[in-house]
C-alpha positions in Angstrom: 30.8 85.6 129.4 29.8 88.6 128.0 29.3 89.9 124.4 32.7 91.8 125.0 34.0 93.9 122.1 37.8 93.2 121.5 38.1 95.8 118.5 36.4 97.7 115.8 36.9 97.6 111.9 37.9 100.8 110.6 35.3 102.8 108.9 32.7 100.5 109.8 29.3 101.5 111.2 30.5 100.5 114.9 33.9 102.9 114.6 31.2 105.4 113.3 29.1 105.1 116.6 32.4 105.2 118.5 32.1 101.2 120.5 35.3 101.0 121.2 37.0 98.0 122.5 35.9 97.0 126.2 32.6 98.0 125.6 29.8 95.6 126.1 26.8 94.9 123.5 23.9 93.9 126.1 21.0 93.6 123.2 19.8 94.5 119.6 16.3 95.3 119.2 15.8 94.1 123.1 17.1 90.2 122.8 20.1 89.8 124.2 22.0 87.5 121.7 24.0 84.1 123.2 26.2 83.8 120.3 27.4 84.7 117.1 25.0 82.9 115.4 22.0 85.5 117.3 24.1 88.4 116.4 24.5 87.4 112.9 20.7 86.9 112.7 19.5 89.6 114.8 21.8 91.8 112.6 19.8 91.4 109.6 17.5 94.4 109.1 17.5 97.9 108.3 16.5 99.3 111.3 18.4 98.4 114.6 18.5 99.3 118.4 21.4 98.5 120.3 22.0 98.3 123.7 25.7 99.1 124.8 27.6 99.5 127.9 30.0 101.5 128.1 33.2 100.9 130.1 32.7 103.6 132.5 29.3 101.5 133.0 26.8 103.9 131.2 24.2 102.2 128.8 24.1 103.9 126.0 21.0 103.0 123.4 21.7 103.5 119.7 18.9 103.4 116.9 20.7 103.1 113.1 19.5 102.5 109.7 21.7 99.9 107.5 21.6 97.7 104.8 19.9 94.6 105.5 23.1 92.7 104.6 25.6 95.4 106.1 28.2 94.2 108.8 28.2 96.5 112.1 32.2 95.9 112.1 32.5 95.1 115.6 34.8 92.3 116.6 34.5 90.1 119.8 36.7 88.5 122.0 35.2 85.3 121.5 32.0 84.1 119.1 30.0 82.7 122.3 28.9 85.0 124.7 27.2 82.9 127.4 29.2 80.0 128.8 31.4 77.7 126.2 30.3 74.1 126.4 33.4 72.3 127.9 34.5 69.5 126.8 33.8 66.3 129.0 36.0 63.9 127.6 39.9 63.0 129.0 41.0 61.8 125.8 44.7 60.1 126.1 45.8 62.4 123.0 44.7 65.4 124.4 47.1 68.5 123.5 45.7 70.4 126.7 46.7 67.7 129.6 50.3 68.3 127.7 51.0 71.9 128.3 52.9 73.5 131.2 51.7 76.7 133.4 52.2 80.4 132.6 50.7 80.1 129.1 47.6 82.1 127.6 44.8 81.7 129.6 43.0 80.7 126.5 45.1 77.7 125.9 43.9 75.9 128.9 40.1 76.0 127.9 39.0 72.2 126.7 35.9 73.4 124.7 33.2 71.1 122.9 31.5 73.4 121.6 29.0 72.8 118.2 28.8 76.8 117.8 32.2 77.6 118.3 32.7 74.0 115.2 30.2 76.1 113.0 31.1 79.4 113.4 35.0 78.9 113.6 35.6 75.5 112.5 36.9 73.9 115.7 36.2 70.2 116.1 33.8 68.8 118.4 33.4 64.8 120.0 29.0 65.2 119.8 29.5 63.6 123.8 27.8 66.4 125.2 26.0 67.6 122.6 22.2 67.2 124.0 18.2 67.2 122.1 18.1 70.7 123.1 21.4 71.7 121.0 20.3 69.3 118.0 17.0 70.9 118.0 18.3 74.5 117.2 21.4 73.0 114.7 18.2 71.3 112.9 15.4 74.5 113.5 18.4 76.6 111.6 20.5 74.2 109.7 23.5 75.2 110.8 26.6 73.6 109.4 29.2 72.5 108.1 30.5 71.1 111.5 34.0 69.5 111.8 33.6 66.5 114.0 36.1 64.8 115.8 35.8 60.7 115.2 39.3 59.4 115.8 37.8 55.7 115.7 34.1 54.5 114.9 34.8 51.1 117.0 32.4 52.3 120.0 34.4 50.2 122.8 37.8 51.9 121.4 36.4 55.0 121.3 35.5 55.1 124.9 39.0 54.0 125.6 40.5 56.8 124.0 37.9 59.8 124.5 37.7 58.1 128.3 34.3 59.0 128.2 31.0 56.1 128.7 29.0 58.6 125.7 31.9 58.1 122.9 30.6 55.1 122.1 27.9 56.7 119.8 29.6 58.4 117.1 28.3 56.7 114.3 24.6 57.3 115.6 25.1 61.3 116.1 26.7 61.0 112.9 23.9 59.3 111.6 21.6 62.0 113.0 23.3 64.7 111.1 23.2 62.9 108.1 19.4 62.3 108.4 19.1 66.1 109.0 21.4 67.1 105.9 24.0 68.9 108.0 27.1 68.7 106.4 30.0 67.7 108.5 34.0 67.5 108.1 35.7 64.7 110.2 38.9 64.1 111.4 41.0 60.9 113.0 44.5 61.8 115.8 46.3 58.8 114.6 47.5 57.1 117.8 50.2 54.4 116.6 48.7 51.2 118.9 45.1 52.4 119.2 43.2 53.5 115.7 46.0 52.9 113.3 46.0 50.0 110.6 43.0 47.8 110.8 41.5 50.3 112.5 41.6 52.7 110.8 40.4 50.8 107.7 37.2 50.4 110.0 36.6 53.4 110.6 37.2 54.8 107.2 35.2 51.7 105.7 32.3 53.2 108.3 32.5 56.8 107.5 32.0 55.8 103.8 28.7 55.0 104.5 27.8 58.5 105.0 27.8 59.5 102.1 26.9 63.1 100.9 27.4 64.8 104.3 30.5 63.7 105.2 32.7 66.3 103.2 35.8 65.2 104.2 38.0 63.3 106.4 41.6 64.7 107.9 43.9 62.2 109.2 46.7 63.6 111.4 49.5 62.3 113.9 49.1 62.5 117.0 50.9 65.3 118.8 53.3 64.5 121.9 55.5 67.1 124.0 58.1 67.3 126.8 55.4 68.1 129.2 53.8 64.6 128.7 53.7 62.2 131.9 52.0 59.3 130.2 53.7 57.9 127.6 52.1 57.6 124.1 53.7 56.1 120.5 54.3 58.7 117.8 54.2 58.5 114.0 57.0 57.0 112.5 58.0 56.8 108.7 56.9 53.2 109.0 53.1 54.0 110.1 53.0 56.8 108.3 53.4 55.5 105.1 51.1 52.3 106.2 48.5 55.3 106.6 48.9 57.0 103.6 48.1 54.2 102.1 45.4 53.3 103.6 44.1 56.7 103.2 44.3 56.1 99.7 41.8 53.8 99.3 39.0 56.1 99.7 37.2 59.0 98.4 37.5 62.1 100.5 40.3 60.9 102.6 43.3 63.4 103.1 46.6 62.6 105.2 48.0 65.6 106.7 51.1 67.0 105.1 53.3 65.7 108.1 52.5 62.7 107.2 54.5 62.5 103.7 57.2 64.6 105.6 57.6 61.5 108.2 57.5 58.6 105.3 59.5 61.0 103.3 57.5 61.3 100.4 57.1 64.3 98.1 53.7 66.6 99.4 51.0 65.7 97.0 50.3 67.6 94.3 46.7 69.7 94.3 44.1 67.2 93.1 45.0 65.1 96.2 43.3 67.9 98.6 40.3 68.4 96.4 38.8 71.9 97.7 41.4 71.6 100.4 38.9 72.3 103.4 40.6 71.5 106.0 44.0 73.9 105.7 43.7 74.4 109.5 44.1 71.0 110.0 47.6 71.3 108.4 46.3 69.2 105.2 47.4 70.6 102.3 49.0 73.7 103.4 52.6 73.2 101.9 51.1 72.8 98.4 49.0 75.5 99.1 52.0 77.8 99.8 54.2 76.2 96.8 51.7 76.7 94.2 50.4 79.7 95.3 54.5 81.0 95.0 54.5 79.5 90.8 51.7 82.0 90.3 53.5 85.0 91.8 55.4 87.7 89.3 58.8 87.8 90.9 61.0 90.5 89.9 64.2 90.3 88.1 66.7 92.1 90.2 66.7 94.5 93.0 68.5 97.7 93.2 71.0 96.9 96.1 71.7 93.8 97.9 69.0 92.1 100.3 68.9 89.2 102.8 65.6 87.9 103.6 65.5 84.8 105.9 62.2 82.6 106.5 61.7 81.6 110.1 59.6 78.7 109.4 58.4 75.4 111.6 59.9 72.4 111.1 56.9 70.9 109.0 56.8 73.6 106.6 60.7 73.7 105.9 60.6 71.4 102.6 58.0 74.4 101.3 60.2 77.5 101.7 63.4 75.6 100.4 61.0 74.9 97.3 60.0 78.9 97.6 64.1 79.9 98.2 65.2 78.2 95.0 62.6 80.1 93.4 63.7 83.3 95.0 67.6 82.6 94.1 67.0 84.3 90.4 66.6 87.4 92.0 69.4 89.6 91.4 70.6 91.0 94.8 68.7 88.8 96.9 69.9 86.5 99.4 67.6 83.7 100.7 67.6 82.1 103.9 66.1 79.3 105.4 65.7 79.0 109.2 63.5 76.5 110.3 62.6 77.3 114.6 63.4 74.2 116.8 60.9 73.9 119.6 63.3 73.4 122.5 59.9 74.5 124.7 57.6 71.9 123.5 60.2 68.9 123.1 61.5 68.0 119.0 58.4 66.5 118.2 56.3 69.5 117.7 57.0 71.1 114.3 54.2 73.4 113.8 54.6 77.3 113.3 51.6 77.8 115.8 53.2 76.4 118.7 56.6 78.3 118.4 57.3 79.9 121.6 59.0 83.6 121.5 62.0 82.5 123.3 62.5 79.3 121.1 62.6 82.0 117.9 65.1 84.4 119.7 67.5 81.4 119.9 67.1 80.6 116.3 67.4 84.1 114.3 69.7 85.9 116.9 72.7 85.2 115.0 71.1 85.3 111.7 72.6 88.1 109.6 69.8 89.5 107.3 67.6 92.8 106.9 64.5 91.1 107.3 63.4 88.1 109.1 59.9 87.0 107.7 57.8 84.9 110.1 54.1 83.9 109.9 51.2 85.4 111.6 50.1 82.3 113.2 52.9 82.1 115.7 50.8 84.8 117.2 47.2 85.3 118.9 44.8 86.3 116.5 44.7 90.1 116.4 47.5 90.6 118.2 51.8 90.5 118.6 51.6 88.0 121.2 52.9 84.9 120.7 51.9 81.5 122.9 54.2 82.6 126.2 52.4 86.4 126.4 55.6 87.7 125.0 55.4 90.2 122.1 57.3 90.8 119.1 58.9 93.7 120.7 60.7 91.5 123.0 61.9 89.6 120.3 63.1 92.4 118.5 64.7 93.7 121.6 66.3 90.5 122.1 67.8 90.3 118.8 68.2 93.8 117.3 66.3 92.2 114.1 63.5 93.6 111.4 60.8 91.2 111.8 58.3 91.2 109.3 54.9 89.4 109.4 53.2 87.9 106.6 49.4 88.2 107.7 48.4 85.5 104.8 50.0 82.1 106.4 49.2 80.5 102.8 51.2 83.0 100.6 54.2 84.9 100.7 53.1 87.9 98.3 53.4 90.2 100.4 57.0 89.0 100.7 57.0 89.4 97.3 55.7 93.0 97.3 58.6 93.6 99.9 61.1 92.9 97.2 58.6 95.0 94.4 59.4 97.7 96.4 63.4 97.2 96.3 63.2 96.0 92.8 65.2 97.8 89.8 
């Protein structure tokens, strides 16, 4: 896998030397860099020779004078540019054995990767991480890392990674913690397997760790249509039996689908602390509610408007809280319209999964002059959402103004939107 450049910040030093996307970096100052993390060090001086190929094949050699600090500007298609360490387990959760064919390419890769944890946050199991890979993570001190635990009992573990090396999680924890790397955790919650007493274990365990375990996430286990074994899924009854549980110790965060399913009210901020692990869908509702309280709306607009969220099922509760707020507005009309995953199966209620299809269904006959979705129904980068349609087939489909808020944790620019239609 190449270094392969996927696109160029404008203005930047690499739009300057005109490396356009599909070029190739082969080296900077003659090392020919594995990963972001060479890049990002091999980056740092003022004088720099790079080694590109071009995609009509020529190598082109460029000397430049920068900043020591300065980004180049040039975007990959992915942060590791030898092979990705795959991932060696078969775990009975996993959300790749659950997906049907004709997807993104991408969504097929099972990676275990410790660069792609540090540079991207993606979790890893530690079962194939070898003495050669701890020896550079200690040499540099990379981290934070966010580590996948699910269970510290060694024997269950195997059972549920379906892996002989899960067993020693708590020792390559252990190691990490002896080499002050800082690690976020987090636990699937399979209903049968590392709920209840189990879970206390392994909570109890990770407590042990003290300063660098950061966090721990705890969220339910995701099951589709596709699905041929069959697997128990959270229901209000576990999940309140984990939410409390959770509560018993420091650092310990519940997911927000969590308090949807035991139909409590989302926490409010000091529950998340520095909420780390947004990605993980812990804390992101709040995030997006208080975010909205500190927004100026404005008063009135100067003709009527109708605005309608397209929102997962999960984060519904949060845009109702946002449309009441939005209902002051003179002129404005709020909807709702939270996306049903007919492609997945009901249990999937997460914006990043919607399909383009399974949001044509749901806004075709919604009347309104914009339909606002999120960015993270689509690939990073791109208007493509998890099927390799685009947003112009959705917007062929439907006739309707879509309008894509980039920041999946505010809707200001929403806001701005209605600045710009305000009296």
């Amino acid at each position: 896998m190449p270094a392969l450049v996927s696109g160029v910040i404008p203005g930047s030093i690499a739009a300057e030397l005109e490396i356009m996307e599909g070029d190739i970096l082969l080296s900077i100052d003659g090392e020919k860099p594995q990963d972001m993390i060479d890049y990002n060090f091999l980056c740092k001086n003022e004088f720099i020779t790079l080694e590109i190929k071009k995609q009509n094949g020529e190598i082109e050699e460029i000397e430049l004078e920068k900043d020591f600090d300065e980004e180049l500007g040039i975007i990959f298609e992915s942060a590791v540019f030898d092979k990705v360490k795959p991932c060696l387990n078969n775990c009975i959760f996993c959300f790749v054995a659950q997906q049907p064919k004709g997807l993104r390419d991408t969504l097929y890769i099972k990676d275990d990767d410790y660069r792609l944890s540090y540079l991207q946050g993606t979790y890893i199991t530690t079962t194939n991480l070898t003495e050669e890979d701890k020896e550079r993570i200690s040499k540099l001190h990379l981290g934070p890392f966010y580590i996948s635990v699910h269970t510290t009992n060694p024997d269950l573990r195997i059972k549920m990674l379906r892996n002989p090396k899960a067993g020693k999680i708590m020792e390559n924890l252990k190691w990490f913690k002896n080499n002050d790397i800082p690690f976020h955790t987090q636990i699937v919650l399979c209903p049968g397997y590392n709920d209840g007493l189990e879970l206390e274990r392994t909570l109890r365990d990770l407590s042990t760790l003290d300063e660098a375990l950061l966090s721990v996430a705890i969220v339910p286990v995701g099951i589709t249509q596709f699905r041929e074994q069959k697997l128990a899924t959270v229901d209000k009854r576990i999940a309140a039996e984990t939410i409390e549980i959770a509560s018993r110790y420091n650092k310990v965060c519940c997911s927000d689908e969590f308090f949807l399913l035991a139909e409590k009210e989302i926490p409010k901020s000091e529950y998340y602390g520095t909420f780390s692990q947004l990605e993980d869908g812990v804390g992101s509702l709040r995030t997006l509610m208080d975010d909205f309280d500190t927004l100026d709306i404005p008063k009135a607009l100067t003709k009527p408007l109708t605005i309608c969220f397209a929102c997962s099922m999960a984060s519904k509760s949060a845009f109702m809280y946002i449309s009441s707020g939005l209902e002051k507005v003179k002129n404005l009309n709020v909807l709702v319209n939270p996306v049903k995953s007919t492609y997945w199966g009901e249990n999937i209620t997460v914006a990043g999964l919607i399909t383009s299809d399974d949001l044509v269904n749901s806004i075709r006959n919604v009347d309104a002059d914009y339909i606002i979705i999120p960015s993270i129904m689509l690939k990073p980068y791109t208007e493509t959402f998890l099927d390799g349609k685009t947003l112009d087939y959705v917007r062929k489909e439907t006739g309707k103004n879509l309008f894509v808020i980039k920041n999946n944790y505010s809707v200001s620019e929403v806001v701005d939107l209605l600045k710009l239609n305000a009296e």
